[in-house]
Structures are given as C-alpha cells and as structure tokens.
C-alpha positions in Angstrom: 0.0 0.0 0.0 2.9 2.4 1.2 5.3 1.2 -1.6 7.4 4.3 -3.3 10.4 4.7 -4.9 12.7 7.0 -2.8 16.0 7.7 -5.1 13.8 10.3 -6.9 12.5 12.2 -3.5 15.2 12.5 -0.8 17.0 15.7 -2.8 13.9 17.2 -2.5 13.8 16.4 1.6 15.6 19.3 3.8 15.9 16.9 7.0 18.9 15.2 5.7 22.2 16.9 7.0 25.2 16.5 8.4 26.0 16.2 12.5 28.0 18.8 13.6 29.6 19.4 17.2 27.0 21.3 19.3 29.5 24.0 20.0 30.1 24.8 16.4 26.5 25.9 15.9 26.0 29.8 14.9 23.1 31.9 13.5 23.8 33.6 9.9 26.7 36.1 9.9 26.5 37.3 6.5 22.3 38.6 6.3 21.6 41.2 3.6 21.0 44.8 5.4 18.8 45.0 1.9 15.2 45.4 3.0 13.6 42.6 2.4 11.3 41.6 -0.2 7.6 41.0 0.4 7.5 38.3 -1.3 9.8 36.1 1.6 7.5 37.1 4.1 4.0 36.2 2.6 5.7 32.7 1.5 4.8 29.7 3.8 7.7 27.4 5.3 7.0 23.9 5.2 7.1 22.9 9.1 6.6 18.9 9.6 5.2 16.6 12.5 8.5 14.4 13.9 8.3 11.6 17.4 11.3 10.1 18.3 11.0 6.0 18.7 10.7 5.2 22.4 14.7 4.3 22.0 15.5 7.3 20.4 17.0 5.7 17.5 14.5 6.4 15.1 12.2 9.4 14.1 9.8 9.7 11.9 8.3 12.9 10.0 6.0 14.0 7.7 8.0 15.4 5.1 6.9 17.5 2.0 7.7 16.6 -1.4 8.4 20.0 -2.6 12.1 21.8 -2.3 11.6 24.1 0.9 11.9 28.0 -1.2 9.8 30.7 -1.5 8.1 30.0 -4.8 4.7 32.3 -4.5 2.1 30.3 -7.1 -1.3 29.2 -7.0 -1.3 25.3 -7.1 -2.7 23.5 -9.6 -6.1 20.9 -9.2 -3.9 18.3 -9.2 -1.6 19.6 -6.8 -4.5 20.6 -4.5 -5.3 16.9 -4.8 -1.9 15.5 -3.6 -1.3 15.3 0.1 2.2 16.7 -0.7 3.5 15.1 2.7 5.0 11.6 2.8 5.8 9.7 6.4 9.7 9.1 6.3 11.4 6.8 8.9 15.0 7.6 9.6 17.8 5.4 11.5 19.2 8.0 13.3 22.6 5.6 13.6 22.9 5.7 10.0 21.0 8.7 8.9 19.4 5.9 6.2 15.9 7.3 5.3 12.8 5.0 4.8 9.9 6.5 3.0 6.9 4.9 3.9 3.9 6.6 1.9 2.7 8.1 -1.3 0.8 11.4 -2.0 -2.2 9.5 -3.6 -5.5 9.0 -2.0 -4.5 5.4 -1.9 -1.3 5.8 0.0 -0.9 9.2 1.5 -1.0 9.0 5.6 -2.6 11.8 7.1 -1.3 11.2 11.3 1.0 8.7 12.6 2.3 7.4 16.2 5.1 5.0 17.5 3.6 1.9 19.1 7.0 1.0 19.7 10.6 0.4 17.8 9.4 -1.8 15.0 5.8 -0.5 14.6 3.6 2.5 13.7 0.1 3.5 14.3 -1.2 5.6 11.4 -4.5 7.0 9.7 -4.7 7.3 5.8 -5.8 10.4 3.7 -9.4 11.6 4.0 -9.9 11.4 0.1 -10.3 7.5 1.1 -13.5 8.4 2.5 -14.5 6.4 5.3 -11.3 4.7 5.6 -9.3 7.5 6.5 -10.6 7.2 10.0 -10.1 3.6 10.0 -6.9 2.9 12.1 -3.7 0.9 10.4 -0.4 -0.7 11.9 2.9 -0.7 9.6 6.5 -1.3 10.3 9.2 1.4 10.5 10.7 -0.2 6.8 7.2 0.1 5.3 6.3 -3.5 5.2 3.1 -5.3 6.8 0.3 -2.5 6.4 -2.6 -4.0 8.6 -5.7 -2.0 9.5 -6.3 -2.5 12.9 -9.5 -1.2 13.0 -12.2 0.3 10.4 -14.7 2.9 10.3 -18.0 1.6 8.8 -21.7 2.6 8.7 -24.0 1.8 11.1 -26.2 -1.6 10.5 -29.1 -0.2 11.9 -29.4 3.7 11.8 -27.5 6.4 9.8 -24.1 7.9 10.3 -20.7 6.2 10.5 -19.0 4.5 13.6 -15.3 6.4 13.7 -12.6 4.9 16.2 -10.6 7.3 17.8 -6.9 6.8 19.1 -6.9 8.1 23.1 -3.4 6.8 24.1 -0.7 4.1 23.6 0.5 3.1 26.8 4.1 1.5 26.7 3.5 -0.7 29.6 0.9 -2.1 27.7 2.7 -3.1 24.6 -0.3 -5.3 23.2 -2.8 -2.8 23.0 -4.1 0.8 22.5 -6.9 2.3 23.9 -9.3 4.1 21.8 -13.2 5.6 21.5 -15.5 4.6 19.3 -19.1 6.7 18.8 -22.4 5.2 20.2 -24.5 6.9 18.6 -24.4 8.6 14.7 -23.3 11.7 15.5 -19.4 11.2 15.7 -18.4 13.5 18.7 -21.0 12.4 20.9 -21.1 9.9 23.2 -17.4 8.2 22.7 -16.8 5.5 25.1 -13.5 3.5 26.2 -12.4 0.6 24.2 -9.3 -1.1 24.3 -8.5 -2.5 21.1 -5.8 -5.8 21.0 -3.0 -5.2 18.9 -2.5 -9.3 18.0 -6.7 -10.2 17.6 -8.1 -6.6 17.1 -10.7 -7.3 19.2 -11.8 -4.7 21.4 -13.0 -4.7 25.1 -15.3 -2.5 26.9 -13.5 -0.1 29.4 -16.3 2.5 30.2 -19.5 4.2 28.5 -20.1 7.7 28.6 -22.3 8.2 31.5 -26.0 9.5 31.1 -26.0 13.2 32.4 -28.5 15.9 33.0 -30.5 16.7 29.9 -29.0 20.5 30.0 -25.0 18.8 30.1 -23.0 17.8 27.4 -20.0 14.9 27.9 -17.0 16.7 26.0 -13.8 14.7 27.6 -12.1 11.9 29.7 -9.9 12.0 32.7 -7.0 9.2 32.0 -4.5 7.9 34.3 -1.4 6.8 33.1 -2.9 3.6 33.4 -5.6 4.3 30.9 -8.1 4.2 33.5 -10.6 7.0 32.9 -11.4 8.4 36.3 -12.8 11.6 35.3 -14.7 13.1 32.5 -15.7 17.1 32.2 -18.8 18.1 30.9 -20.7 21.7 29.1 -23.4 23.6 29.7 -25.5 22.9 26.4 -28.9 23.8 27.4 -30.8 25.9 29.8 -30.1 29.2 31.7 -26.3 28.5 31.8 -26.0 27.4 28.3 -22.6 28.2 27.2 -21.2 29.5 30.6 -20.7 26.6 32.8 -18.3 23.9 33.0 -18.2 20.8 35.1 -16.0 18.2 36.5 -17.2 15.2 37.8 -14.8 11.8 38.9 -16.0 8.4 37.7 -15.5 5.2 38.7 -14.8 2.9 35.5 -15.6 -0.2 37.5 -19.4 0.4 38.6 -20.0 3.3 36.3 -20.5 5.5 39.0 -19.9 9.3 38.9 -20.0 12.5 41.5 -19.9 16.4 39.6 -16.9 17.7 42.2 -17.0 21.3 40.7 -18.7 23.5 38.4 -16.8 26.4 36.2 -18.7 29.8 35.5 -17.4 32.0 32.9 -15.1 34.4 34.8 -15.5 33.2 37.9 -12.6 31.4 40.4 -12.3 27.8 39.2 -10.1 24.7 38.9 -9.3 23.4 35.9 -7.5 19.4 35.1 -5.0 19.5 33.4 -4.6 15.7 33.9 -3.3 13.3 36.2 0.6 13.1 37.8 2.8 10.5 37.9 0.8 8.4 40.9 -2.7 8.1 39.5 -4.3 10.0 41.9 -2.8 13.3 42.2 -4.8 15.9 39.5 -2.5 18.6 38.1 -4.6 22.2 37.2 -4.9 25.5 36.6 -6.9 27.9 37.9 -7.8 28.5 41.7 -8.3 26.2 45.0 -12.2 26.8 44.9 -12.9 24.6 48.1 -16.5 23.2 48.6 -18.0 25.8 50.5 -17.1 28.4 47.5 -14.1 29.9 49.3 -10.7 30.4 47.8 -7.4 28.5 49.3 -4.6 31.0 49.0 -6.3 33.3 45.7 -5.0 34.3 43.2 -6.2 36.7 40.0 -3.8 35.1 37.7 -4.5 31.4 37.2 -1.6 29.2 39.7 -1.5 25.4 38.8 -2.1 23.4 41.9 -2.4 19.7 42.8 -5.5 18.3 44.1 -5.9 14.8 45.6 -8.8 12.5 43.8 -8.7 10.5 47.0 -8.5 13.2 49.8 -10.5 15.5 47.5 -8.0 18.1 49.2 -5.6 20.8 47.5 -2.2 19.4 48.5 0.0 22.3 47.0 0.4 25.0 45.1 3.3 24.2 42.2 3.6 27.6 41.0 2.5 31.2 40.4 2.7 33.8 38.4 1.5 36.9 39.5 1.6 39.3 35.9 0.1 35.9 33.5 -2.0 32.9 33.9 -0.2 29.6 34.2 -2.9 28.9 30.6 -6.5 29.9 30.5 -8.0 27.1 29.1 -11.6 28.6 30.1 -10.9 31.2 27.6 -9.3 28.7 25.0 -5.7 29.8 25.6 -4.1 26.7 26.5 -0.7 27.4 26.8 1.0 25.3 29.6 2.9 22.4 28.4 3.9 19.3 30.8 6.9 17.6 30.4 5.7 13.8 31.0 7.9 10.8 30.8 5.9 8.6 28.1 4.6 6.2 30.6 3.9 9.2 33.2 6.9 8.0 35.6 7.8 11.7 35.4 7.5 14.8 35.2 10.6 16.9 34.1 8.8 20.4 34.4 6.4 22.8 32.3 6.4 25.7 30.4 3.8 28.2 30.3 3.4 31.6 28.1 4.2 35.0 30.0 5.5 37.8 27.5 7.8 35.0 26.3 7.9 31.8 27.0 8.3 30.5 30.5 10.3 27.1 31.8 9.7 25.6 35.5 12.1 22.3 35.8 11.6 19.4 38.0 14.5 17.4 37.0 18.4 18.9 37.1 19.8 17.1 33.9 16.4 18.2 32.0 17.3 21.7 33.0 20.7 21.4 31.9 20.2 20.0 28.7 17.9 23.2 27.6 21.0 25.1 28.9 23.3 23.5 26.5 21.2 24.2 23.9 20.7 27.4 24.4 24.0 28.2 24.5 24.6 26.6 21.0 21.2 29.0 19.5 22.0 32.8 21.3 18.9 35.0 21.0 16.7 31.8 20.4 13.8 30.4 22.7 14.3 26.5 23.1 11.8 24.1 23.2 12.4 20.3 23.9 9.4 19.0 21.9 11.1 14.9 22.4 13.3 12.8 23.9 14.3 8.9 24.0 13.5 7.2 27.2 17.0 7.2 28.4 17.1 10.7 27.9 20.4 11.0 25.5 18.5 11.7 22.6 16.2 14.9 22.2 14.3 17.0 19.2 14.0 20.5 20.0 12.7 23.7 18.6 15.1 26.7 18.4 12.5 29.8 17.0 12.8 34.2 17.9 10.7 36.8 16.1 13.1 36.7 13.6 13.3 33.0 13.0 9.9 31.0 12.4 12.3 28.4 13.7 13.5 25.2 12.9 13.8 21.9 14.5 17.1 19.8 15.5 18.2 16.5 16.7 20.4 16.8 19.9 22.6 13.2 20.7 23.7 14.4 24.3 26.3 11.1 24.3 28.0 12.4 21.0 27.6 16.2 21.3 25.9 16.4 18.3 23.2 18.8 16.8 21.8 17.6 13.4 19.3 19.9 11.3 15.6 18.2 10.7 14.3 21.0 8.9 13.9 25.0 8.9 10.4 26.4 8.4 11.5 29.1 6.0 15.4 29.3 5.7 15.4 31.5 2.8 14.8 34.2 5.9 18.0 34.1 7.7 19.3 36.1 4.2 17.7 38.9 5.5 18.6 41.4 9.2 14.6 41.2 10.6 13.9 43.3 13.6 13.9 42.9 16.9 10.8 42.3 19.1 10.9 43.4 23.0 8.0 43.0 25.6 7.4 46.3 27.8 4.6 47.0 30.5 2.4 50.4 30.8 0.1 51.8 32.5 -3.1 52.5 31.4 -4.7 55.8 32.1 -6.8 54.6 35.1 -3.7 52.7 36.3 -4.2 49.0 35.9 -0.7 47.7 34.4 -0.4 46.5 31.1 1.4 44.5 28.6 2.9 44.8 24.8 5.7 44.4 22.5 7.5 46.8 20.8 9.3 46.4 17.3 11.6 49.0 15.7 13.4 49.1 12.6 16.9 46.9 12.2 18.3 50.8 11.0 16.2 52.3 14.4 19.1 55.1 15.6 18.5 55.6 19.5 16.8 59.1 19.9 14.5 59.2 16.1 11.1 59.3 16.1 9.7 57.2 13.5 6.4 56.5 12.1 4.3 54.2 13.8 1.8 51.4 13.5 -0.4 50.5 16.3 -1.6 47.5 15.7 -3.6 45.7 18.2 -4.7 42.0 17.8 -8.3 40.2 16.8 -10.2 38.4 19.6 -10.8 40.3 21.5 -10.7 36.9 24.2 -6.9 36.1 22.4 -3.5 37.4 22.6 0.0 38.8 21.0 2.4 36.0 22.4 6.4 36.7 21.6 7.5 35.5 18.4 8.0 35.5 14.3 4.9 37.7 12.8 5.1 38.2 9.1 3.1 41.1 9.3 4.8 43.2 12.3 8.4 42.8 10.0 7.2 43.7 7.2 5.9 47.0 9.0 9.3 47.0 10.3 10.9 45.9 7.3 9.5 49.3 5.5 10.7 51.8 8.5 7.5 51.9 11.2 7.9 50.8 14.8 5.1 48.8 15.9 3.1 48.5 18.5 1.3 45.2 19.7 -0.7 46.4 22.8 -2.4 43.5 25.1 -5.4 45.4 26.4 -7.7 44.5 29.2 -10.2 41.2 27.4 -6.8 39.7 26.3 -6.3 36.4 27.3 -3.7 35.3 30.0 -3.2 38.3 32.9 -6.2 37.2 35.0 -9.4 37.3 35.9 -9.6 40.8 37.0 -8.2 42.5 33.7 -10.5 39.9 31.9 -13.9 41.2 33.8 -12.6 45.0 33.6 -13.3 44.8 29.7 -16.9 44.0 30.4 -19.1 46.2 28.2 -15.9 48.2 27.6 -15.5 48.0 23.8 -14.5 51.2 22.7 -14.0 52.4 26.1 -11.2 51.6 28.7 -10.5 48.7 26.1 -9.9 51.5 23.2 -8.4 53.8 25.6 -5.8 51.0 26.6 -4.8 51.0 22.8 -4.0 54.3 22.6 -1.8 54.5 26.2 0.3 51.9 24.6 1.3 54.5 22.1 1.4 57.2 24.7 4.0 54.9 25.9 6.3 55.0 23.2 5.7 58.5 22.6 7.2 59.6 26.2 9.8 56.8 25.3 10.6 59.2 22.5 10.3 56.3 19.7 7.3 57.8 18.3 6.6 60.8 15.5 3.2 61.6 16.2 2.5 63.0 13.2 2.8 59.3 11.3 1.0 56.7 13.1 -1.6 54.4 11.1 -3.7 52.2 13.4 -3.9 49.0 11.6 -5.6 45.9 12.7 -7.8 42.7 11.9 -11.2 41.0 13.0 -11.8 43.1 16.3 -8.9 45.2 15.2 -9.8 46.2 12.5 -13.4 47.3 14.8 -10.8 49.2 17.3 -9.2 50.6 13.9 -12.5 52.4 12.2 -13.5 53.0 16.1 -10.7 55.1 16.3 -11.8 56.9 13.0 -15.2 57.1 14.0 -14.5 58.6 18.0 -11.1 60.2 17.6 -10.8 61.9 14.3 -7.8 63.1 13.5 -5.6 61.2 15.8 -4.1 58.8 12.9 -2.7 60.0 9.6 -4.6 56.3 8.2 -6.2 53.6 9.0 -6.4 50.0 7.9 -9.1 47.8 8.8 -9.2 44.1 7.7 -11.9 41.9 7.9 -13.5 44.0 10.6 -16.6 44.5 12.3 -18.8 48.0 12.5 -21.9 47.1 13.9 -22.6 45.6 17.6 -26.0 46.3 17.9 -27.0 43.4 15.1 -28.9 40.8 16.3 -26.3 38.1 16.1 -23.8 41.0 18.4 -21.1 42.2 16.6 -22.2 41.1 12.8 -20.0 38.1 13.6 -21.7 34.5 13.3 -21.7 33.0 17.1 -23.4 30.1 17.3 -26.4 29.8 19.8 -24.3 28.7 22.6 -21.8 31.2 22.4 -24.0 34.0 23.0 -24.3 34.5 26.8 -20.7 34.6 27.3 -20.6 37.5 24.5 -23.5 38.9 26.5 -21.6 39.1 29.5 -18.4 40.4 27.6 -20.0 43.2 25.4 -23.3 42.9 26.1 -26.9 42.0 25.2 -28.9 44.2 21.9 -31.8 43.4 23.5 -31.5 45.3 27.2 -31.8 48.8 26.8 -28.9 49.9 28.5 -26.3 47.4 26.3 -28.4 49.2 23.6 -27.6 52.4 23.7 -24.0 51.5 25.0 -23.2 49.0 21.9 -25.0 51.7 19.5 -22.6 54.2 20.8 -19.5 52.0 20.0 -20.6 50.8 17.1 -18.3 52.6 13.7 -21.2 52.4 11.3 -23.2 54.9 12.8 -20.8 57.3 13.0 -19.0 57.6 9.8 -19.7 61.2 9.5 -17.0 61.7 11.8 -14.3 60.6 9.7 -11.2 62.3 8.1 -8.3 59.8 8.1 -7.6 57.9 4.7 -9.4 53.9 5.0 -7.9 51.2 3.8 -10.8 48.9 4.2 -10.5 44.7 3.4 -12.7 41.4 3.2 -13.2 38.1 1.9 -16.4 37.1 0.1 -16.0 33.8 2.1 -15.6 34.9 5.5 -17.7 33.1 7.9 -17.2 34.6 11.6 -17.6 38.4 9.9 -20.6 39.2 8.1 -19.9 40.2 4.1 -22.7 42.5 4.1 -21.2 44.5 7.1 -18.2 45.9 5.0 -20.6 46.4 2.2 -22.4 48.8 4.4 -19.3 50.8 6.3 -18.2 51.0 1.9 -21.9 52.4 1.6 -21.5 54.9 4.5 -17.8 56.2 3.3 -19.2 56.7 -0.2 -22.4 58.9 1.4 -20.1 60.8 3.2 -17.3 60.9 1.2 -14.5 59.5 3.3 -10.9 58.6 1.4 -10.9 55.0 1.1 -9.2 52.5 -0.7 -11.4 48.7 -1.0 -9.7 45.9 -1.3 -12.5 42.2 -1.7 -11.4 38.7 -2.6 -13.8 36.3 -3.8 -12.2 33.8 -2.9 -11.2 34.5 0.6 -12.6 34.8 4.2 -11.4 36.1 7.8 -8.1 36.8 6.5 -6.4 36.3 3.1 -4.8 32.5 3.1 -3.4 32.1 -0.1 -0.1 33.0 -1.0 -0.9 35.0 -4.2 -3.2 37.1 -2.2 -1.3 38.2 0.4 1.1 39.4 -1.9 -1.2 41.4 -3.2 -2.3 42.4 0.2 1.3 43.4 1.5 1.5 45.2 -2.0 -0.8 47.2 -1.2 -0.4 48.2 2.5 3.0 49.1 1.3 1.6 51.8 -1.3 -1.1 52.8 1.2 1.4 53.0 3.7 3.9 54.8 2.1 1.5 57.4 0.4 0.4 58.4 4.0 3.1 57.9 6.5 6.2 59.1 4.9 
C-alpha cells in the first residue's frame, strides 16, 4: 500500500544533514542589510510533525515533497489533490531514510504514532472516505500495512461508527486504547475501548455516563494507566448554556460518577489538566475553589495546583505567576505544556506563556540540557518537543521573532546537533527586527502589557512613524515571536506597537472582567496608552501613526476613525466588524451557545442599556465623523464576519465621502490564506502606507 520509490525524493527532503559538534552551531553572519522583499515574508515554510521512537533511535516525520523555497504560485487541481507530505522513517545511527507513503488518495498518511521500535500507528488520507478514519499498523521499513480497525456505517441507523486513538501506553505493549461513537453523531457519546494489537478485538472499558438533559460529555480523565477516572462536561442547554463547565470523577468499574466542581465564565475555578505521575494526584490550573465556594490562597492570575482524587484536598500550590496565567484554558488559551515521561513516571517540568515563554524544571539534567542548547542557538527560545527514554537523545525547537524556527536533533552522548528542517530558511538572508515585551500603565492605572518592534536601521533618539496594531479576539493574545506582518511594517521603516489590552487572554481574571461592556471604552483607551508609551519613550513621530488591525482590530481601527478623528494619519481595517447592535452582536456569526458569554463580555442588543452603549460604539453609525484615509479589506468567504457588514461601512464612506481605498477577494474569508493574495495584500499596504506615513 505504502510502496514508493525513494531515489527520486530524498534531494527534495531538507531533513537530511550533516551532524556537527553542538559547540560549532552559529546563526547567519553574513544577512543582507537589503530590506527585504515581500514576497519572503508572505511565503509559507514547510514545518513537519517528527516523534522520536521510544529508544531514540529512530524518528519519523512528515516530510513534504516539494524543495523548501519561496516560490509564490497558486497550485494546480492536481496539486491541490496530492497530500504533498509523505511519512519518512529515519535510523538516526545511519541517517538511512525510509519513506513509507505516497501522496495519492490510496497511499498518503494523514497522522502517525510510535507503538513501539518496530511498529507504527497511522491513519490514511481523507480522500479515502471512510477509511481514512479507520486505524492501520505498519512497520518502521514500510512492510506489513494492517488495518487495525475500520470505520463503517451503522447496520441499523444512519451515520458512520469512527474509532478514535486516546493513548498508547508502553507498559501495555499489546494494546491501545481508543473511543468509538455510540451513537451517529461522531463526537457524541465516545466510550472507552481497548483494542488488541494481535486479535483486534476490542474490550469494553467505560461508557459515557447519562447526564443531565441541559449537560453535554466533552472529555475523559486518564491515568497513566488508561483508566478513565474523570470526564468534564458543558453547559449545552438551559439558563447556563454556554457558561458553565463541570468536573465530575468516575469510577470505571461500577459506572458511577459525582460532579466535584462546576466552572462559571469568569469566575474562580479549577481546571485538570490531567493526572501526575501516581494516579491520583490531579495537576490544574486555575484556583483552589474549596467546597464551600471559598478560595485557598487566591490568586487573579491562574496558579497550577495539585489536588488529591482520593482526599479530594488541595495538597499544594506548584507555581505562580502573579503578571500571567499559568494557561486559560476557560478562555481557549491553553498554553502550559507538561513535560511527562511517556509512561507518566515523570514529570521533568512545564512551560507556560508569559511575555515570552516561561520554563519551571523538576529534573536537574532536563534543565541542563535546555541550557546546552541554548547556549549553542543565542537570541533563540528552546523548546524540547522529544526525547528517548534514556534521555540522550532529544528533538528540540530553536524559533525568535526573527526566526519561524527550525527543528534539530540533539545526541547528548556524541555532542551532536543535526538539522531536521527550517520552516523558512530563505529568511536568515535577511537582518529582521527585533521584538521586546514592555509593561504600561493605562490611564486609570491598571498595568499592562505589549511588545515593541523598531526598525533593524532604528538610531537611539529618532522618532519614526508608527503602526499601532492591536490583535483580533478580542478573548486572544500577541504571544512573543515570528509575525510576518509586524516585519514587514518594520521591514518598510515603522515601529510597531502590539498592545495586550484588558479582554486579552492570560493576565487574570480581573483584567479579563474589567473589559466587560468596555469595547470602545477603557479597552480603546488601553490601545491608545500603549502609544502614549512610546511616545514619552521618545520612539514615536506623532504626526505618522496608522492604526492597523484585523477582525476586532480592525473594529478598534474604524472606532478610532469614528470617535477620535484626526488622531491617525490612516487607517487599515481588515476583515472588521462596525456594527454591535446586530442581532447576532457584533455582525460576527456565534453560534447559539456562544451567545451569553458575549452577553456578559459586550453585552446583550436586546436590554436597553447594552443598547444604547453598543450603538454608541458601534463605527457604522458614525462615519460622518471621519477624516483619516481607510484602507478597508474582506473576503467574500468569511464566515465569523458578516460580508454584508463591510458592504455597508463601503456604503457609508461613499455617502459621506470618506478617502478610502477597498480591497474584496472572492475567494477568501477572515483573512487572506493564499499565498498570491497576500502578496497582493502586503502590496498594497505598502503603497497605502507609504503614500500616508512618509
């Protein structure tokens, strides 16, 4: 099935290269001071999906079949057809690649997963229908593909009966657990199955328990054991529809099950993360909500804490940050990442997001490996993504906001650092700018977060032009890091500012609930300090600053127009929203259950009050007002923005003869995806930019 020739594809592979001596790593020397062109920073990388074998002696990846270079086309039908990945085993002793699949429906393989040294767990491409949820077995040289299990229709009723993979469990080498739907609809309902590696029989482990009528099932709690002793549930129905979360334990044995704790939107909670190394102890984030409702030790930012299924008892606090959430999962930031042994013996430490990345170590020689390496990659964040069991052989992540990254093989007994692949080398020809995170204070003193980018050519004591440019959400976040969008800014001469206003995700509860009904209040305000900021900082010409943003940003950007004429010498606003009185709030398409948390967070059309507050705050009403230069963007296809909305700001400007520019693509939605189109789109802000600004 997996058969392919593999003398005409490795030249085409950038994994293969030579080990060199960890000490002789260095970055580029020799970049082009040249600005650089658009057209490397609208290109995609090819990044690629890599596990290490439990020895560490192999690794397998999904590899693309196309030479890694900026090449900015539209692909063909039959291109769009191919997967354009194949599944290559390597013996790391020997650097002797294996490819194991094709790019045809027939033998592409969409997701793999070591079962163990010899053997690999892998699903094929969805362009085989049903069968590319069945579940197939192949060994590391490509031989012996055996499905294990296959997705079928139902005998008796509609809909199709899809098998899951939940976890392989190395002390269980004969067998894999894995969920299978009850009932048509395939997310609903998935109970516990394991399935036998030899007879591929399955067994019964646990059903998903009958629950209130208003609750919805959405996950198991798994030991390292497989056991499921948990399972969290929704709010589907009824008065808390949407808002409430629940945890309940379960006993897999009698089927029993007891709700310990409930989660309201923006209220103290606990939240699993999932069990530590003895079965019993439940790692979270969030607060120590005791029974009664009080609050053990509180906290605004979310700690992570330990919490005894047994005692039922918070047995310790493991760590706290008090400017940033250890993850805020409740708000679908789920940041923190657990360093686990395989078979959950261990637990070497965590990192979590703060305005860069974070690392708490349990474990010495886990520690000191990450300082090796980042000795070897200066001005680089390190991230250990995978390691043999022994823990001499690791794949790691070396990535800046000047580097989309790449990803390396580290042999701690040899020394050696070998190149799998870099996401877009044909960047480190160019100098990209710096990135640095800086706090402010916003006008009624609650302390805030950002980054700052200026120019590689910045000369300590110019004021430059500026672009504000605060991110979409608003419930997300500008994280530290490569953004294509703040270097090209850069890349033409503007600082940038990326202000995290209060409603971003990850600085706590209280900053969260402060943005209540505060769109194009405290939250535009908080925008607009973040300049203030740099101004006093004496980066800023305040004569050229363009506030440029997307999705909500681009609402803050034609806010600004609308309220504060004259305060920007342009504005861009991309795939925006103008109009938060609609029914469906915001002209953005929430589904039912999504609605009382937006309700809470900006406020219900339909109560006078939120009314006249969202009317007031909403850009389409008050075009009248502007006198800055629009740059206004959308995609036919956009599915969380209305179309019509933009239509109707582009109505407005034209009745009251605003300077715009309008820029629609057919073929796109809530921001441009193809390449070919955001070159067009970088194009463009460029002239816009330019024609305004300098």
């Amino acid at each position: 099935m997996y058969k392919l020739n593999i003398n005409n594809m490795v030249k085409s592979f950038s994994f293969f290269v030579l080990a060199f001596a960890i000490s002789s790593f260095t970055t580029n020397i020799s970049a082009k001071n040249e600005m650089i062109p658009i057209e490397k920073l609208v290109c995609y990388g090819q990044g690629s999906s890599y596990q290490l074998s439990p020895s560490g002696n192999f690794i397998a990846t999904m590899v693309s079949t196309k030479e890694n270079v900026c090449e900015i086309k539209d692909d063909t039908m039959q291109e769009e057809m191919s997967s354009g990945r194949v599944l290559v085993v390597t013996d790391l002793r020997t650097m002797e690649p294996k490819v194991l699949s094709g790019t045809t429906a027939g033998s592409a393989v969409a997701s793999f997963s070591w079962l163990n040294d010899e053997q690999l767990l892998v699903t094929t491409d969805a362009r085989r229908g049903y069968d590319g949820y069945s579940l197939y077995t192949i060994n590391k040289d490509g031989s012996n593909t055996t499905r294990l299990i296959e997705a079928k229709d139902f005998k008796s009723k509609a809909g199709i009966q899809v098998p899951f993979l939940e976890g392989i469990y190395q002390k269980f080498p004969n067998k894999i657990l894995i969920s299978i739907n009850r009932q048509s609809v395939v997310y609903k309902n998935r109970d516990l199955y394991w399935l036998d590696l030899t007879t591929k029989k399955t067994s019964l482990v646990a059903r998903v328990p009958s629950l209130p009528s208003n609750e919805r099932f959405s996950g198991w709690e798994l030991d390292w054991n497989g056991v499921p002793k948990g399972f969290t549930t929704y709010d589907e129905k009824g008065a808390d529809m949407g808002l409430v979360n629940s945890f309940y334990l379960f006993d897999s044995k009698s089927g029993s099950y007891e709700k310990i704790a409930s989660c309201r939107h923006q209220e103290a909670c606990f939240m699993p993360l999932g069990f530590d190394i003895d079965n019993k102890t439940i790692l979270g984030v969030g607060q120590a909500v005791l029974p009664d409702g009080s609050i053990l030790d509180e906290t605004d930012t979310n700690a992570m804490w330990a919490w005894d299924s047994e005692t039922r008892e918070y047995t310790e606090m493991i760590y706290h940050d008090p400017d940033f959430d250890i993850s805020s999962p409740m708000h679908g930031d789920n940041t923190v990442s657990l360093w686990f042994e395989s078979d959950g013996s261990d637990l070497y430490g965590f990192s979590y997001e703060a305005a860069k990345t974070e690392k708490v170590y349990f474990n010495n020689y886990f520690a000191s490996v990450e300082k090796s390496l980042a000795g070897a990659f200066p001005g680089y964040e390190i991230s250990i993504a995978d390691w043999s069991k022994d823990l001499t052989k690791f794949v790691v992540y070396a990535g800046n906001e000047k580097d989309p990254g790449g990803v390396y093989f580290f042999d701690v007994s040899k020394g050696s650092l070998s190149e799998i692949t870099q996401y877009a080398p044909w960047l480190k020809d160019y100098n990209l700018a710096s990135t640095e995170p800086f706090t402010y204070t916003a006008r009624d003193g609650l302390k805030l977060h950002g980054y700052l980018t200026l120019p590689v050519d910045y000369k300590k004591g110019e004021k430059i032009p500026f672009i504000l440019h605060p991110h979409g959400g608003p419930n997300a976040r500008d994280k530290f890091g490569y953004n294509p969008e703040v270097q090209f800014y850069a890349s033409r001469g503007y600082g940038v500012i990326q202000p995290n206003y209060r409603g971003s995700t990850g600085f706590g509860r209280s900053e969260m609930i402060l943005a209540n009904h505060e769109m194009g209040k405290t939250m535009q305000t908080d925008k607009y300090d973040a300049l203030f900021w740099a101004r006093d900082k004496g980066y800023v010409d305040m004569d050229r600053v363009c506030l440029s943003g997307a999705s909500y940003g681009g609402y803050a950007a034609m806010h600004a127009a609308t309220k504060m004429p004259g305060m920007f010498k342009c504005i861009v606003t991309y795939v925006g929203t103008f109009d938060l009185v609609s029914k469906d709030l915001r002209g953005l398409r929430w589904s039912e259950i999504g609605m009382p948390m937006e309700y809470i967070e900006k406020g219900n059309p339909d109560v006078p009050e939120d009314y006249a507050n969202l009317y007031d705050n909403s850009p389409i009403f008050f075009v009248e007002n502007v006198t800055e230069p629009v740059l206004i963007i959308t995609g036919r296809r956009d599915n969380q923005v209305r179309f019509q909305e933009t239509v109707d700001m582009v109505n407005e400007f034209n009745k009251h003869n605003v300077d715009y520019e309008y820029i629609i693509k057919g073929d796109e939605g809530h921001g441009f995806r193809s390449e070919t189109a955001r070159l067009e789109l970088f194009k463009d802000y460029e002239k816009f930019l330019g024609k305004y600004l300098n």
